[in-house]
C-alpha positions as CSV (number, residue, x, y, z in Angstrom):
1,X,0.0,0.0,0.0
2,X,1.5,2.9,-0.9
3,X,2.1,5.9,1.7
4,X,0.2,9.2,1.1
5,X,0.6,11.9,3.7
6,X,-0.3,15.2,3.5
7,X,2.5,17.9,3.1
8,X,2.0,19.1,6.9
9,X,3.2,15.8,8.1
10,X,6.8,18.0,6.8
11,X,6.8,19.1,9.8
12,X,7.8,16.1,11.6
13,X,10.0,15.0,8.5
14,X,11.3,12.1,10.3
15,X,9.2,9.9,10.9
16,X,8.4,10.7,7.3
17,X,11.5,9.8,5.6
18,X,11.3,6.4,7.9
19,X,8.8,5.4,5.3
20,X,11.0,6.2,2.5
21,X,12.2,2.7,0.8
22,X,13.6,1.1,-2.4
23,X,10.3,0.6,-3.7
24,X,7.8,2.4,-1.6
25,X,8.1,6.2,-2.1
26,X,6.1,8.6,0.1
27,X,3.6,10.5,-2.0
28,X,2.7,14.2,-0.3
29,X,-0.6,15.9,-0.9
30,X,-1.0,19.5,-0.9
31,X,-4.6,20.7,-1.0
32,X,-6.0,17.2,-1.0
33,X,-4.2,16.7,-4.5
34,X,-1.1,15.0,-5.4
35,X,1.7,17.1,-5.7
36,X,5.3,15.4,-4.7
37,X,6.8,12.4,-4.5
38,X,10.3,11.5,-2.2
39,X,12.4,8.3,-2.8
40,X,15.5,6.7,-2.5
41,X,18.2,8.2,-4.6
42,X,19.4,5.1,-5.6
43,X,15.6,4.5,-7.2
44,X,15.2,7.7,-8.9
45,X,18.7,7.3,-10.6
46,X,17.7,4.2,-11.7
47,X,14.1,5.8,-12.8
48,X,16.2,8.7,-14.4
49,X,18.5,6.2,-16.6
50,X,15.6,3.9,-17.6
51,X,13.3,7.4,-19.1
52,X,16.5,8.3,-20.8
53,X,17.2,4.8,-22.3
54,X,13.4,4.6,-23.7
55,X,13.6,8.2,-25.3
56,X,16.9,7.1,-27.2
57,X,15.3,4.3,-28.3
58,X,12.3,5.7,-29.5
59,X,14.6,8.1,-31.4
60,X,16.7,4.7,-32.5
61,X,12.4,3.4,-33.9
62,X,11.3,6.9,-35.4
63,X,15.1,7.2,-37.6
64,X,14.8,3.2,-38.7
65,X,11.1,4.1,-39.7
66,X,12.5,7.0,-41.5
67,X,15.7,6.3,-43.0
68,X,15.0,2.3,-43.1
69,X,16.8,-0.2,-41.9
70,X,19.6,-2.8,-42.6
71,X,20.7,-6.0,-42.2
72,X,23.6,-7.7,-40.4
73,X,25.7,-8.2,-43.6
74,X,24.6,-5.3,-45.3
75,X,25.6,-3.0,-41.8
76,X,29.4,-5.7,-42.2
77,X,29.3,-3.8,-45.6
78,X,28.7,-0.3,-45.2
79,X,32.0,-0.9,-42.8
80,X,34.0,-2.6,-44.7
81,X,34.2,-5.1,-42.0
């Protein structure tokens, strides 16, 4: 179950980063509505690297749409390999 608290419970931050874990985040309301989320570094690094990797790959899909694409041998070609 995921932890929601809102904002105000800041003031006591604490006890509210005791509930911050590799895979459960504390989400913080501010007027009722979701606003923030805080979690382990090590997570949102790993979150930050895997959005990266998926938008060069959807580059690497829209240019082989594109442009086309090649095969093995014809790529061992291009390169003179």
């Amino acid at each position: 179950m995921p932890a929601i608290k809102p904002i105000s419970d800041l003031r006591n931050y604490p006890s509210v980063l005791k509930e911050i874990a590799p895979g459960s985040p504390v989400f913080l309301t501010k007027n009722g509505r979701g606003r923030f989320v805080l979690m382990d570094m090590d997570e949102y690094e790993q979150s930050k690297a895997a959005a990266s990797l998926l938008a060069e790959l959807a580059k690497g899909e829209t240019a082989a749409k594109e442009r086309g694409t090649m095969t093995f041998d014809e790529l061992k070609a291009a390169l003179n390999v």
